[in-house]
N, C-alpha and C positions, 0 to 999 in steps of 0.2 A: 467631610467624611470622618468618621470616629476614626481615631488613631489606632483603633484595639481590630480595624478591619484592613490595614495596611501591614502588608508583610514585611517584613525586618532587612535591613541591608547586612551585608555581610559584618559592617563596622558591627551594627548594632547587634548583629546574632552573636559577634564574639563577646563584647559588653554581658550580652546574654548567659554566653556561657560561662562566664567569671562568674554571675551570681549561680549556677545552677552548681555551682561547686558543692556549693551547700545541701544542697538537694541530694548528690549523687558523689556517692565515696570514689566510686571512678566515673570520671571524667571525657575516656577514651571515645567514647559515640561522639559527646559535645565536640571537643577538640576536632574529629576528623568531619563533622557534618555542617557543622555550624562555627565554628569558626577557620575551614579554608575556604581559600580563595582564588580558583574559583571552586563551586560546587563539585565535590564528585560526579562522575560517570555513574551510567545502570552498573557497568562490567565492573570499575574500579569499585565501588561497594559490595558486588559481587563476592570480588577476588577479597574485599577487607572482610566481608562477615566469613569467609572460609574458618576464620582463626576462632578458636573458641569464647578466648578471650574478647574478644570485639565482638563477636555475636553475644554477648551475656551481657556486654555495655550497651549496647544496642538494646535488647530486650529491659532493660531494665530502666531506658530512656522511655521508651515506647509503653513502657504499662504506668508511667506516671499521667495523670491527666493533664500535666503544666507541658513533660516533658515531650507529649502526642501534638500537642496545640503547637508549642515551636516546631516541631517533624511537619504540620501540614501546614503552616503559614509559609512557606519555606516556599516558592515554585520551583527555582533548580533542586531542591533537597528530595521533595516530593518526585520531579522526573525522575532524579535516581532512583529511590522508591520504587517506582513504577515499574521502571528497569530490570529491577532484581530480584527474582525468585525467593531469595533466601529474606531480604527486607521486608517484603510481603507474606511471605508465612511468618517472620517476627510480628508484623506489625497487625495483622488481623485477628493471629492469635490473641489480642492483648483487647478487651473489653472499653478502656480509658481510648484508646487509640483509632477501634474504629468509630467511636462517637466522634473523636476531635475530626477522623476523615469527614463524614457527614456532616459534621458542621462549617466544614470549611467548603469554598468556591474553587479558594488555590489545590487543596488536594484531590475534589470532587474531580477537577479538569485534570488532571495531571493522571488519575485514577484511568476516567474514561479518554483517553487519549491513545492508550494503552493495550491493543486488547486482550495479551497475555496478562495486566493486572485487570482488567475485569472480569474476565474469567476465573482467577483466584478469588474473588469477591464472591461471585457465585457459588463458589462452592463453598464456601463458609456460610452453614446455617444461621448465625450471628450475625455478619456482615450480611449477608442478602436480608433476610429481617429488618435490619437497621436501615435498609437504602430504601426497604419499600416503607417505612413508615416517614420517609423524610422528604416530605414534597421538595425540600430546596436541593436535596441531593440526585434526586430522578429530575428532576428541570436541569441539572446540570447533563445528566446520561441521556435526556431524550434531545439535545440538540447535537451528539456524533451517534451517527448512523451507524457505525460499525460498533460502536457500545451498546446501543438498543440491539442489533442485531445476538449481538450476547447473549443478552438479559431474553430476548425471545426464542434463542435455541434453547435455553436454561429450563424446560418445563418444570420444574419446583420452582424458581424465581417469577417466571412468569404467572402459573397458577397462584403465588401469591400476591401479585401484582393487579390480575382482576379480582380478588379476594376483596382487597381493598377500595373502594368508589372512589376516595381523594386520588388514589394510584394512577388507578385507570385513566381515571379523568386526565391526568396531570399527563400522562403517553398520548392519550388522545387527542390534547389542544394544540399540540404540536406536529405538522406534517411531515420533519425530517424522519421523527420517531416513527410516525404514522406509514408512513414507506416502504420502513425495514419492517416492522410488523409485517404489514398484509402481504411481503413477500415471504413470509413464511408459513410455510402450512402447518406447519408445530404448532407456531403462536397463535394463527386462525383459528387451530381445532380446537384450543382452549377459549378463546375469545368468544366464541360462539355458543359455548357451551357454559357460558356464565353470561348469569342476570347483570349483575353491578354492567360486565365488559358491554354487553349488548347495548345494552341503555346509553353507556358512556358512546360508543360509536355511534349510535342515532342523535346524538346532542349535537357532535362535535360536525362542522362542515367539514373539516380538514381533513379528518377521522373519512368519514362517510366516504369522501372523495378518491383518498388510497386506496379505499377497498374495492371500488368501483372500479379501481383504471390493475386490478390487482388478479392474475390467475388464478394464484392460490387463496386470497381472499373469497374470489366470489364461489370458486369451489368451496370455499368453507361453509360459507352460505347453498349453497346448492346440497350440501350434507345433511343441512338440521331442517329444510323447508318441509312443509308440509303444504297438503293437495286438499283443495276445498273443489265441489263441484255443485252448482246449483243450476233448477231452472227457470227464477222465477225471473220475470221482468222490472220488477222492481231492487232496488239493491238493497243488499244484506248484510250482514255480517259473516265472515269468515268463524269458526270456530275459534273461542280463545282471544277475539277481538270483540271492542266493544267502542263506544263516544270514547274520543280521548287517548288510548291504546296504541301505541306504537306501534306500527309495524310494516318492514318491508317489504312490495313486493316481487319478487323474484322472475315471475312469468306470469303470461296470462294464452288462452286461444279459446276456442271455443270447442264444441266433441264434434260437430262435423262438417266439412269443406262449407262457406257462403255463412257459416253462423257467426255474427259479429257478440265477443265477449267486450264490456264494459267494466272500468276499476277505475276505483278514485274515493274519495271522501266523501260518501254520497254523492256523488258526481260521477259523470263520463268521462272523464280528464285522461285515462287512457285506455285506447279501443285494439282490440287484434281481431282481423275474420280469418277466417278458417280454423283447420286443426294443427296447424300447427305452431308450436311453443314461438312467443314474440317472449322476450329476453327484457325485462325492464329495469332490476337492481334500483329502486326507489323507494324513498322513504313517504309513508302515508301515514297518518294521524288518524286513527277513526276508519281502517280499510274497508270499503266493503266493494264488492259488483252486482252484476247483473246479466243476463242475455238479452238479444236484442229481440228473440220471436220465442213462442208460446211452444213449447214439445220439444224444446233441444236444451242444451247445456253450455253454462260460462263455466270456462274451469281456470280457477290459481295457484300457485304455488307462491308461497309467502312465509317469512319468519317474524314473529311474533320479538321485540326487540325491547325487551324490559321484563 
């Protein structure tokens, strides 16, 4: 493993700090972060950035790009961090600082661990920006549940997040993330109302699977579905589908008692008699149906998922 991806001992942060002298006319941030022993508390950084003086040391550690990159290599320096209201509005303020968060693993987890600091994140136009273009920094938020959960109460994070197809995708391959999503009908009503999100949930089995076993998911789906009705005996196409076409279908019955409706891929692969709604939530390639007699009607309900 490169040595430039191993976080620094305490020995070494204080080494550290000796050369950073150079760098920073005071020194105070260095001295209390990085070389004691042990790390500060969320509360004891709290109570240290009260003072002006050490809040200015602090911000002015934090807007250097060397000085963000020791802040987030750090994992006890970073839980403090995390911890602390006031460190977190220093440190997201600061452009240099949240790149180095994003690019680190140590800060990324230390961030989403937190959810008082991922919450702060979100509401930084900057910092949420920066976490949805960073696929290594969302692989780090989509494996704690209660960090995705965040990010999909957050409707501006979120809506940036199906914005994005790398994004999406990146929440989607992952079932923990996948979870907290579909329990959210915030998150669903946007997921479903974007092309990139739809598509990424029909690729992903993991994806597809939460939303199925999900109430608010499948209501979300049950929101955007549209109703096709035909009578022909042979199978068709739904409106908006074609060879190839994504799309789920949501239900199927037939319009009246004893009329067997037919759906599948060209195919009869799934049948409902009568009128009343059978429940399928499945993904089809190519959807089409059919009824099974001549003067009556198949009727579906389906979303179109691309």
């Amino acid at each position: 493993m490169s040595e430039a991806l191993i976080a620094p001992t305490y020995a070494e942060a204080a080494q550290m700090h000796r050369h950073f002298r150079l760098l920073f006319g005071n020194a105070a941030a260095l001295e209390y972060l990085l070389a004691s022993t042990p790390a500060p508390t969320g509360a004891q950084l709290q109570a240290w950035l009260a003072t002006a003086a050490n809040r200015g040391a602090f911000e002015q550690l934090a807007s250097s790009a060397a000085g963000a990159a020791a802040l987030c290599a750090n994992g006890a320096v970073m839980a403090a961090v995390a911890d602390s209201d006031k460190a977190l509005q220093c440190l997201l303020a600061s452009a240099p600082a949240v790149q180095a968060v994003m690019a680190s693993s140590t800060a990324m987890a230390a961030m989403a661990g937190k959810t008082t600091a991922m919450q702060a994140l979100v509401q930084s136009t900057d910092a949420r920006r920066a976490l949805v273009a960073s696929r290594a920094a969302l692989s780090v938020v989509a494996e704690v549940p209660e960090a995705v959960s965040v990010v999909a109460e957050h409707a501006p994070t979120m809506s940036q997040v199906v914005a994005d197809l790398d994004g999406v995708r990146t929440l989607a391959a992952s079932a923990s993330a996948m979870a907290a999503i579909s329990a959210s009908s915030k998150a669903m009503s946007i997921v479903m109302g974007s092309a990139n999100a739809r598509s990424a949930m029909y690729d992903s089995t993991a994806a597809w699977n939460a939303m199925v076993a999900s109430p608010q998911a499948r209501a979300a789906m049950d929101a955007v579905a549209v109703e096709h009705s035909q009578n022909s005996t042979s199978h068709g196409f739904p409106t908006g589908v074609a060879a190839g076409v994504r799309a789920a279908l949501i239900a199927q019955r037939g319009s009246t008692n004893g009329v067997t409706s037919y759906a599948g891929a060209s195919a009869d692969t799934y049948a409902a008699v009568g009128n009343t709604w059978v429940e399928r939530y499945v993904r089809v390639t190519g959807l089409t149906h059919r009824v099974g007699a001549s003067g009556v009607n198949s009727i579906i309900r389906y979303v179109v998922m691309q």
